[in-house]
Backbone as JSON, one array per atom type, in Angstrom:
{
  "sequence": "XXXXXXXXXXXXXXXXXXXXXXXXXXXXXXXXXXXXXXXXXXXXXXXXXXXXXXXXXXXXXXXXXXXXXXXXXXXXXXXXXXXXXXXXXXXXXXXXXXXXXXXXX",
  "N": [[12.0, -3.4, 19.42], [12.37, -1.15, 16.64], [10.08, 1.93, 15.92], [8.53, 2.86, 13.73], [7.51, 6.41, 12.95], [4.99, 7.72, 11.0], [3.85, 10.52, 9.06], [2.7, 12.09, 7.2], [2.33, 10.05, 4.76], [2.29, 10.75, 1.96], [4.81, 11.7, 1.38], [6.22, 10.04, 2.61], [10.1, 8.93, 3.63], [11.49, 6.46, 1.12], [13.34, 3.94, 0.38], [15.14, 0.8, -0.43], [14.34, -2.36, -0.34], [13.18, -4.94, 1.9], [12.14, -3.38, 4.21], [10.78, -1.04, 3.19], [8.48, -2.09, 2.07], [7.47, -3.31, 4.33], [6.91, -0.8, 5.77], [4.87, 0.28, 4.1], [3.06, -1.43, 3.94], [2.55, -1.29, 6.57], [1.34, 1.09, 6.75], [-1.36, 0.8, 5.17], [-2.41, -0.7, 6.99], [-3.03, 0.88, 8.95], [-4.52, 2.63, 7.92], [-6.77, 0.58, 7.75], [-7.32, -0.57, 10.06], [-8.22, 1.87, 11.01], [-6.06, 2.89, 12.98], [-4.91, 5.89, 14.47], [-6.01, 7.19, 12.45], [-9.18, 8.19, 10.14], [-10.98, 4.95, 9.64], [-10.58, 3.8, 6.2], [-10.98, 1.98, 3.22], [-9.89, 2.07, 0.61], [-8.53, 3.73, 1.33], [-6.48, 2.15, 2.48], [-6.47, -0.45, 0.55], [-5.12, 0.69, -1.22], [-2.56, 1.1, 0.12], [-2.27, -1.34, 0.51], [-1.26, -2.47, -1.78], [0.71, -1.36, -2.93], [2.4, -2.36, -1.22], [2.35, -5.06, -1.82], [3.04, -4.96, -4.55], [5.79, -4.34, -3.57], [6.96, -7.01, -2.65], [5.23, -7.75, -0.21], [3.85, -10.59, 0.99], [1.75, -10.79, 3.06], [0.3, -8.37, 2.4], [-0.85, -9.06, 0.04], [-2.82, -10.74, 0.77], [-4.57, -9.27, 2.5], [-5.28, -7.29, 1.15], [-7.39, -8.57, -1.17], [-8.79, -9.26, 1.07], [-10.19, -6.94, 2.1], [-10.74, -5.86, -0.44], [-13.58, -7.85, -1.02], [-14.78, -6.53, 0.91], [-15.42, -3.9, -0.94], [-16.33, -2.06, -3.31], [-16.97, -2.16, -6.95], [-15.86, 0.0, -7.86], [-14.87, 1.46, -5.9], [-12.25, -0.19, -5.94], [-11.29, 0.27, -8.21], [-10.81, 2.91, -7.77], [-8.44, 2.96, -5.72], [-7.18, 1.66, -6.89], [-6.01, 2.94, -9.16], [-5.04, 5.71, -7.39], [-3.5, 3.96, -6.33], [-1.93, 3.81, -8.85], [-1.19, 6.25, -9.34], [0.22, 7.38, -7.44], [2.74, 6.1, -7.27], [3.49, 7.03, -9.97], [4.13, 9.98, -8.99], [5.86, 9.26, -7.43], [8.46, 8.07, -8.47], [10.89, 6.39, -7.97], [9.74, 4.83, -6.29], [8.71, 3.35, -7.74], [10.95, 1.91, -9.37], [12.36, 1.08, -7.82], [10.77, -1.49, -7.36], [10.76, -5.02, -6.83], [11.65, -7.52, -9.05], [9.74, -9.76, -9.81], [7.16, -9.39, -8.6], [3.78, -9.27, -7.38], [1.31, -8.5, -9.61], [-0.91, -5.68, -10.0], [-3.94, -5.75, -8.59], [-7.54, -6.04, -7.41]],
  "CA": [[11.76, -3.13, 18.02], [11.77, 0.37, 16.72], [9.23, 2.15, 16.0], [8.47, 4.25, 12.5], [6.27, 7.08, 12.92], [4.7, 7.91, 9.45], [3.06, 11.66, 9.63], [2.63, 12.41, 6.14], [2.55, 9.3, 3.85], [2.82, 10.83, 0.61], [6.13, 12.06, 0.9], [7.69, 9.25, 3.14], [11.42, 8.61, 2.55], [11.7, 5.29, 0.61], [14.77, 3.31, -0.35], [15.29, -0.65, -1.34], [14.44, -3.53, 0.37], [12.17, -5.13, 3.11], [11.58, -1.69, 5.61], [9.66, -0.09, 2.29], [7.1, -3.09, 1.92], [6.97, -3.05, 5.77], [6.38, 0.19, 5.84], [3.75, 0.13, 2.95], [1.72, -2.81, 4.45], [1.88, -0.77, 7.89], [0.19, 2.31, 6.44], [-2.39, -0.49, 5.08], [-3.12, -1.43, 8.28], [-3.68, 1.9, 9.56], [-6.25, 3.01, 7.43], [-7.98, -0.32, 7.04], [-8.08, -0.3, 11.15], [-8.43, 3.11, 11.81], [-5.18, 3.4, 13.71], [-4.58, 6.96, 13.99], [-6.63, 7.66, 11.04], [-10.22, 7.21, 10.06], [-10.92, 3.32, 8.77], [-10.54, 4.12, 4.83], [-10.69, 1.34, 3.07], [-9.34, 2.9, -0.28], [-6.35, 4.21, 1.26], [-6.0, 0.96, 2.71], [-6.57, -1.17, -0.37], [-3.75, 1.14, -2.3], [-0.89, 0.95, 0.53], [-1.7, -3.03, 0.64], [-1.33, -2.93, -3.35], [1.88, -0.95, -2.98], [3.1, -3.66, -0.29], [2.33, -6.53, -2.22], [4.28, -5.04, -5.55], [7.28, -4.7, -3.12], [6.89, -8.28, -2.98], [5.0, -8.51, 0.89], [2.85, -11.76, 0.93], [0.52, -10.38, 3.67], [-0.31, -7.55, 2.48], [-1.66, -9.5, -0.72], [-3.59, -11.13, 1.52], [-5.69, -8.41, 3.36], [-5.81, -6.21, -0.2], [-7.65, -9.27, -1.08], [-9.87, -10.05, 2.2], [-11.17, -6.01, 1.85], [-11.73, -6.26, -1.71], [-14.19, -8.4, -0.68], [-16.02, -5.58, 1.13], [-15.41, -2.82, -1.61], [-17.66, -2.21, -4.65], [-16.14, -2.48, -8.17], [-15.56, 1.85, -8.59], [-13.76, 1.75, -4.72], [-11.38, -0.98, -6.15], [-10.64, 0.86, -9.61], [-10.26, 4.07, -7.28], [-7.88, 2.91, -4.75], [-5.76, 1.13, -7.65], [-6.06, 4.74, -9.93], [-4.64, 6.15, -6.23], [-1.64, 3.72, -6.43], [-0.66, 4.42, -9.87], [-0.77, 7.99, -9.23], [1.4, 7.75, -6.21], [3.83, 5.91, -8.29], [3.97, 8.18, -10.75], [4.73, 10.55, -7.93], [7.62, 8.8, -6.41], [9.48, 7.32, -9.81], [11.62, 5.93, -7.58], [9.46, 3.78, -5.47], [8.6, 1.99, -9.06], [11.9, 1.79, -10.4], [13.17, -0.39, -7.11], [10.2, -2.53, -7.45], [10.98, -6.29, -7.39], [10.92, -8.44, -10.58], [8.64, -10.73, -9.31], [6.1, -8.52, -7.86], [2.23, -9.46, -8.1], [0.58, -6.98, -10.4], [-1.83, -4.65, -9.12], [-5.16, -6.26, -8.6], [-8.12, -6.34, -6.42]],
  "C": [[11.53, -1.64, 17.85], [10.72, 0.7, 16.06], [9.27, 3.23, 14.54], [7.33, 4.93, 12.6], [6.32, 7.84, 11.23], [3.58, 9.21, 9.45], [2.31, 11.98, 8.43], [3.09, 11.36, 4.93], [2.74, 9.3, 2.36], [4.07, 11.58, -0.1], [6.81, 11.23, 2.26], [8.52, 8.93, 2.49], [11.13, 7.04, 2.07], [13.39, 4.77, 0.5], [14.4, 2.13, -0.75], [14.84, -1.31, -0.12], [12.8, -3.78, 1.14], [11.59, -4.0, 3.58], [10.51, -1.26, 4.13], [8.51, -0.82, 2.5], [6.47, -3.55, 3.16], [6.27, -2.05, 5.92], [4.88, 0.72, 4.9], [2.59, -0.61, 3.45], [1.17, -1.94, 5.88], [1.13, 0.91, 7.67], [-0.92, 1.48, 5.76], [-3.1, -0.57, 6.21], [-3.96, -0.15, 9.28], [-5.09, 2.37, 9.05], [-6.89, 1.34, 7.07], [-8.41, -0.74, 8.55], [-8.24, 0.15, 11.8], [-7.52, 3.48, 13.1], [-4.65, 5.11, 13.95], [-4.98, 8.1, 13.06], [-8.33, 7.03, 11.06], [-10.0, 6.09, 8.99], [-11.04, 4.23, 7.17], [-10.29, 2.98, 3.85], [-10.4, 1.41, 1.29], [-8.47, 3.3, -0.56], [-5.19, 2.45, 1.28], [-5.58, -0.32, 1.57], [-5.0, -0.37, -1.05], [-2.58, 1.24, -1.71], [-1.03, -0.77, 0.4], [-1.25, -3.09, -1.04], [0.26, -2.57, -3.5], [2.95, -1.89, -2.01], [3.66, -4.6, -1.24], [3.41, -5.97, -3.83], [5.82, -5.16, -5.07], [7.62, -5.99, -2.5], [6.18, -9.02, -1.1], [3.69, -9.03, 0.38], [1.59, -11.33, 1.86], [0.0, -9.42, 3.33], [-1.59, -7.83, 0.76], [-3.07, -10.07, -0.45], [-5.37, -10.4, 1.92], [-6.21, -7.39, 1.95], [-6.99, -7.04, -0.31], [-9.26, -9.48, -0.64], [-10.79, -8.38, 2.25], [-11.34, -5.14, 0.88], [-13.02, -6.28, -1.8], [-15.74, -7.23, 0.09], [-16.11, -4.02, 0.08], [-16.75, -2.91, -2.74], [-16.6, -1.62, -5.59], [-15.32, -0.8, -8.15], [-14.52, 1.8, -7.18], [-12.73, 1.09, -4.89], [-10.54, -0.06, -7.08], [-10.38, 2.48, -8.65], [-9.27, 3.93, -6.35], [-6.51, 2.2, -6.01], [-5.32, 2.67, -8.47], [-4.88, 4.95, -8.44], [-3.47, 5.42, -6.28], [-1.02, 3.84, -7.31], [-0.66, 6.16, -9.79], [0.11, 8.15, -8.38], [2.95, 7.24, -6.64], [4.27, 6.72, -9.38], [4.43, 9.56, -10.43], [6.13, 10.65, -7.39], [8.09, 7.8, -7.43], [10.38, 6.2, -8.92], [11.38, 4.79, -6.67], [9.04, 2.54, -6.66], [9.74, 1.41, -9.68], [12.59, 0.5, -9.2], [11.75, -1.54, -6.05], [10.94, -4.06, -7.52], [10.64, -7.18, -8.65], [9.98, -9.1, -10.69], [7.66, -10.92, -8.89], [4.76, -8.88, -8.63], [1.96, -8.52, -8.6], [-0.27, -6.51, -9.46], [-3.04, -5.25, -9.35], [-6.0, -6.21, -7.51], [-7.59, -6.96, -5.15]]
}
């Protein structure tokens, strides 16, 4: 399996499909278990949010399960954080899926 190294997440390339919402969920995972990065569970909450609009099911999941340990202002700041990054990269909103969970806790 190859391997995507991700150095600078707010200007990774994007395109369509699966690999984005892969790639989205696996910067999730980094900051929510301190792979590489310190634990952040902020950053983490806003790549799983950006997952789950590109329609991945697990990453709804774990947004979700560390929710659960956030407090109401780290929720509303980590979602703030994904519409700003969208409004950033036009292009990662525009090849959103139709079907995509909204942005929520």
């Amino acid at each position: 399996m190859a391997r995507l190294e991700i150095l600078d997440a707010n200007s990774a390339p994007l395109g369509e499909g699966r690999g984005v919402a892969d790639m989205l969920f696996e910067l999730g995972m980094m900051y929510s278990v301190g792979r590489d990065v310190p634990i952040d569970l902020i950053s983490a909450h806003k790549w799983f949010n950006l997952a789950a609009a590109k329609g991945n099911a697990e990453a709804v999941r774990l947004r979700r399960e560390i929710a659960n340990q956030m407090s109401d202002a780290e929720i509303a700041a980590a979602q703030r954080a994904a519409r700003d990054w969208l409004r950033l990269n036009p292009n990662a909103a525009a090849a959103a899926p139709a079907a995509a969970p909204a942005m929520a806790a």
